[in-house]
N, C-alpha and C positions, 0 to 999 in steps of 0.2 A: 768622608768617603761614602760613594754609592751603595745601595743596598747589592747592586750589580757587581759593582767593583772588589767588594768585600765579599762576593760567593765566588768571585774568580781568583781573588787571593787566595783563598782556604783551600778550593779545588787543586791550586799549581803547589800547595804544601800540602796538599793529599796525595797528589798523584801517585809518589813512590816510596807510599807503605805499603809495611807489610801485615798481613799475609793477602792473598789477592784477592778483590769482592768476587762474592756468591756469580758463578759464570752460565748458572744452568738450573731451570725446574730439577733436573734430574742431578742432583750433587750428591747421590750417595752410589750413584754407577760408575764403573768403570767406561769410559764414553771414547770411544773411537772418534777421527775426524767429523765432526756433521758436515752432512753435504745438503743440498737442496733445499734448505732453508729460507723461508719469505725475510726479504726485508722491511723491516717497521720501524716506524718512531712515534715515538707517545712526547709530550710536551710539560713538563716538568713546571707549572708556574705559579712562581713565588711572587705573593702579592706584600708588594712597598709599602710595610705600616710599619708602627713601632713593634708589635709584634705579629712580625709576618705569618703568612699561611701558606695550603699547598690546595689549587680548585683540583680537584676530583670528580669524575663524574659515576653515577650510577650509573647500570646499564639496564635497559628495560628488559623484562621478565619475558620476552615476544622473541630475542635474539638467539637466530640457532646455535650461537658459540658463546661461552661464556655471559648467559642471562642473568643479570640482577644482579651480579659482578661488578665492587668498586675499581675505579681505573683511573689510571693518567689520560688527558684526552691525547687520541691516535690511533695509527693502524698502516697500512701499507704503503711503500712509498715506492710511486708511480713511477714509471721510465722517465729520465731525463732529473728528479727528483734529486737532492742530498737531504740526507737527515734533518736538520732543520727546515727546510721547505716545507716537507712532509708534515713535521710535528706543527707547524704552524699553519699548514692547509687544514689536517685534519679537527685542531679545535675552533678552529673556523668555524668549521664543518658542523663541527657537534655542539658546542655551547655559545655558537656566535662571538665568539674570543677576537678582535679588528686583530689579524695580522702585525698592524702599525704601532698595537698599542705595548708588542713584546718588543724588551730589551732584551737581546739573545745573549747566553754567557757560553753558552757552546753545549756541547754534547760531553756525556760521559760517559762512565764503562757500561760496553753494550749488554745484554744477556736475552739467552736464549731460551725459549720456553719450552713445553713440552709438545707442545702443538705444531711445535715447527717454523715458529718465526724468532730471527735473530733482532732485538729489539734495541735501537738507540735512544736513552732519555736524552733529551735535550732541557738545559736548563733554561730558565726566561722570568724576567722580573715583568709584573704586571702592575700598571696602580689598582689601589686597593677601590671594592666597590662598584665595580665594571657593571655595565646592566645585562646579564648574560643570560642566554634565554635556548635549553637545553634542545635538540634535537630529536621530536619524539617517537621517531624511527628509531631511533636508536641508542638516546640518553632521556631515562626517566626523572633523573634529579642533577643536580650537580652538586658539591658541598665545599666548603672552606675550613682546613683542618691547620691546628697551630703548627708552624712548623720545627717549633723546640720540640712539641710532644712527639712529633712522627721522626726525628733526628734522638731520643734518647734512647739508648738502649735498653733500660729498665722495661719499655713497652712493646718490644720484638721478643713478640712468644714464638719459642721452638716446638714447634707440632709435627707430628705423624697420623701417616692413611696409607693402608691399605689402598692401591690403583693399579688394575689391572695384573695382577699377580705380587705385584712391588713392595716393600713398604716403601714408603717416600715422607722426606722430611720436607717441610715448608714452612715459614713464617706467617704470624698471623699480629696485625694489630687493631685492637678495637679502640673505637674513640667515639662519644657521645652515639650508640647504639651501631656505628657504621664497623662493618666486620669488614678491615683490610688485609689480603690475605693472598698464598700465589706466588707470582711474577713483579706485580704492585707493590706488596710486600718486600720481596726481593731489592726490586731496586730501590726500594726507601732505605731499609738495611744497607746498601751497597753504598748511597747518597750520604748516609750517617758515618758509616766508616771515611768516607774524602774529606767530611765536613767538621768530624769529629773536633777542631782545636777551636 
């Protein structure tokens, strides 16, 4: 069985546990409908080794929203756009990722930030090794992080700050110096609970 075939297995016996992944930056407020929220999708890609990983990209220090911030590659998806499209234009876009070279396993649960975008991961098997070559408008590095590490939950620390009057809870995982943390965070946590068997 595929490395693809085998995240879409685990995903279709994730789907309907319980309790339901983290839905929101803001998970300790009481939250009214959100309305006017951008749509995004970030690109989830798992590269085909014997022990797979997850490409991440740094964000350059230059970027007026979330500078120097680890990420999934992604961001807005344009008119005409679904979710995948997006997520596979946009790491295109940022770490020269070929389109052709993702096996798409589909999209999972969406989450929304605090920023105001409702955010679809989409999963994607990659081979291992790509020659990928970051975007420096807008991706300072890229990295390859094990994908057991960022899936156990021993390494999703539960953090608190102080923002804008709030306290607010968020996830943080660090891995060979990279401080993953956020929304990033979020849906790795939310990826770990589908994938958990």
């Amino acid at each position: 069985m595929s490395l693809a075939e085998r995240l879409a297995e685990a995903l279709a016996r994730g789907s309907g546990r319980e309790p339901v992944p983290l839905s929101s930056d803001m998970r300790d407020a009481v939250l009214e409908p959100v309305t006017g929220l951008t749509p995004a999708a970030v690109l989830v890609a798992v590269t085909d080794r014997e022990e797979p990983g997850v490409i991440l990209t740094q964000r350059t220090e230059t970027l007026r929203k979330h500078a120097g911030q680890v990420a999934f590659p992604g961001g807005r998806i344009d008119p005409g756009e679904d979710a995948v499209a997006a997520a596979l234009r946009e790491a295109e876009e940022e770490i020269a990722l070929p389109r052709d070279r993702v096996q798409v396993v589909g999209p999972v649960d969406r989450y929304v930030t605090v920023t105001g975008f409702q955010v679809t991961p989409v999963i994607g098997v990659v081979p291992p090794d790509l020659p990928l070559t970051p975007a420096a408008a807008e991706v300072a590095d890229w990295f390859e992080a094990p994908l057991a590490f960022l899936l156990d939950p021993a390494n999703h620390q539960d953090r608190e700050v102080d923002w804008q009057g709030q306290r607010r809870r968020y996830y943080e995982i660090l891995w060979n110096g990279r401080r993953i943390w956020g929304a990033t965070a979020a849906m790795i946590v939310n990826l770990a609970h589908r994938l958990r068997d």
